[in-house]
C-alpha positions as semicolon CSV with decimal commas, in nm:
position;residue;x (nm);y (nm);z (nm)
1;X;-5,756;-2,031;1,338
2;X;-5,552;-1,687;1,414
3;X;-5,254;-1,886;1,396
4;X;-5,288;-2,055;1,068
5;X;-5,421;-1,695;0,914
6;X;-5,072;-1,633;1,018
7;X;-4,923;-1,843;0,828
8;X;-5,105;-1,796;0,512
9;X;-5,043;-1,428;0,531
10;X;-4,624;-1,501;0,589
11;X;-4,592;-1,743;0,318
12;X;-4,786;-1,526;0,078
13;X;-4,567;-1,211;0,154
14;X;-4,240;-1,347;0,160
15;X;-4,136;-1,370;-0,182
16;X;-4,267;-1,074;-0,198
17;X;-4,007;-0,951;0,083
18;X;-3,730;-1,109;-0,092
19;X;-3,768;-0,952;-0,455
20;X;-3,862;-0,587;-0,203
21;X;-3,510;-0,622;-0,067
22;X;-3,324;-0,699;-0,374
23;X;-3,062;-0,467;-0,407
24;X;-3,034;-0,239;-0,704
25;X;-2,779;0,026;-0,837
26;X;-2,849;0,389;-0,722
27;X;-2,639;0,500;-0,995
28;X;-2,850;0,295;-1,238
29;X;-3,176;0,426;-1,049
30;X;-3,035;0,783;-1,034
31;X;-2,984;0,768;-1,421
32;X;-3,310;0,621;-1,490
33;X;-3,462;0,869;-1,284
34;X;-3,332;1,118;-1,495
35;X;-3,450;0,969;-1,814
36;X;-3,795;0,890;-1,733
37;X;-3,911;1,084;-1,352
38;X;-3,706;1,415;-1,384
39;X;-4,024;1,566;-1,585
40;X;-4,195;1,593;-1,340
41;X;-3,992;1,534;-1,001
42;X;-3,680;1,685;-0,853
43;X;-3,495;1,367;-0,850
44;X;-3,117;1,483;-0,766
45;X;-2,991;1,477;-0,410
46;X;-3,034;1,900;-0,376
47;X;-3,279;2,189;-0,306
48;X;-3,507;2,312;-0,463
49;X;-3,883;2,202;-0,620
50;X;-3,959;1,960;-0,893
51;X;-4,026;2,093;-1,190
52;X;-4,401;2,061;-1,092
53;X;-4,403;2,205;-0,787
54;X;-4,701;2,007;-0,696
55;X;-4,512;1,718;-0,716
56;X;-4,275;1,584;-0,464
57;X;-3,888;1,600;-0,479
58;X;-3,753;1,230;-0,491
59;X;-3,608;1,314;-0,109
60;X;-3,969;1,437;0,012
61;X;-4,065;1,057;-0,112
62;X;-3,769;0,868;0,045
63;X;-3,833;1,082;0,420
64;X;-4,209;1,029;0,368
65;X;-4,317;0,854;0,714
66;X;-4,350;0,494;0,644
67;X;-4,205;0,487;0,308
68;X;-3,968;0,186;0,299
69;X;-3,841;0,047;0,021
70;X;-4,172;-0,146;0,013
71;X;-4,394;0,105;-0,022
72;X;-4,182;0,314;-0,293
73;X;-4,204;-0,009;-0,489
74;X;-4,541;-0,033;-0,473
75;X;-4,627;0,312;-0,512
76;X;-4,411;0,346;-0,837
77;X;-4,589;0,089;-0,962
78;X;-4,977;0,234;-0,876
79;X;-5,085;0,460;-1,089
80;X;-5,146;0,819;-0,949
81;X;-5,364;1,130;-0,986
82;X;-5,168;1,319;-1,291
83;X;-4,898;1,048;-1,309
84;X;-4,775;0,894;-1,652
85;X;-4,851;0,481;-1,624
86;X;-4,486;0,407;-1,610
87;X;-4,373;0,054;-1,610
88;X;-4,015;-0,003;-1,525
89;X;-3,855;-0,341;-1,564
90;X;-3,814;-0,546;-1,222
91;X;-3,429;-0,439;-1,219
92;X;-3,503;-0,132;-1,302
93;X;-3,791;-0,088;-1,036
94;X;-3,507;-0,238;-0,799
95;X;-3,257;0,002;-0,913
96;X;-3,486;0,309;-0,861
97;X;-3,588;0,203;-0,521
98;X;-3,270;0,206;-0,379
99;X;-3,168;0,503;-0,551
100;X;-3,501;0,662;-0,358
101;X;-3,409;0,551;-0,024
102;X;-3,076;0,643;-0,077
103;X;-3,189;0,950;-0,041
104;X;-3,361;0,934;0,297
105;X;-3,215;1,161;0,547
């Protein structure tokens, strides 16, 4: 029975592996970034605070323990305390991802 649970669970999460490690365009993600995060986050590659000091830098997010580019795409796409419902196209979700972990030290 653990074995088949197995199973289940792996075919259930692989396609959503596969569309997770689509590549995207950090330039593309940096830009959106810009248009639509920047209000609120610090979302360059530099120092300083976001403009809501609250609220963490884009490079706090990317060297956030665990965060892989899994878990930024589900978290920018969870709503959160304070945070805008944003809903970026799948290319542009993919293009912000890697722009995030681009950023990962």
């Amino acid at each position: 029975m653990p074995r088949r649970s197995f199973v289940f669970a792996a075919a259930t999460l692989l396609p959503l592996c596969a569309t997770a490690q689509e590549q995207g365009s950090t330039e593309r993600g940096l830009a959106y970034a810009r248009k639509v995060c920047a209000e609120c986050h610090l979302v360059a590659d530099e120092a300083g605070l976001s403009p809501k000091p609250e609220v963490k830098t884009f490079k706090q997010i990317a060297n956030t323990p665990g965060m892989s580019s899994i878990a930024i795409g589900v978290w920018m796409q969870s709503e959160h305390e304070n945070m805008p419902h944003i809903v970026p196209e799948p290319g542009e979700l993919n293009d912000v991802v890697a722009y995030i972990v681009s950023l990962k030290d």
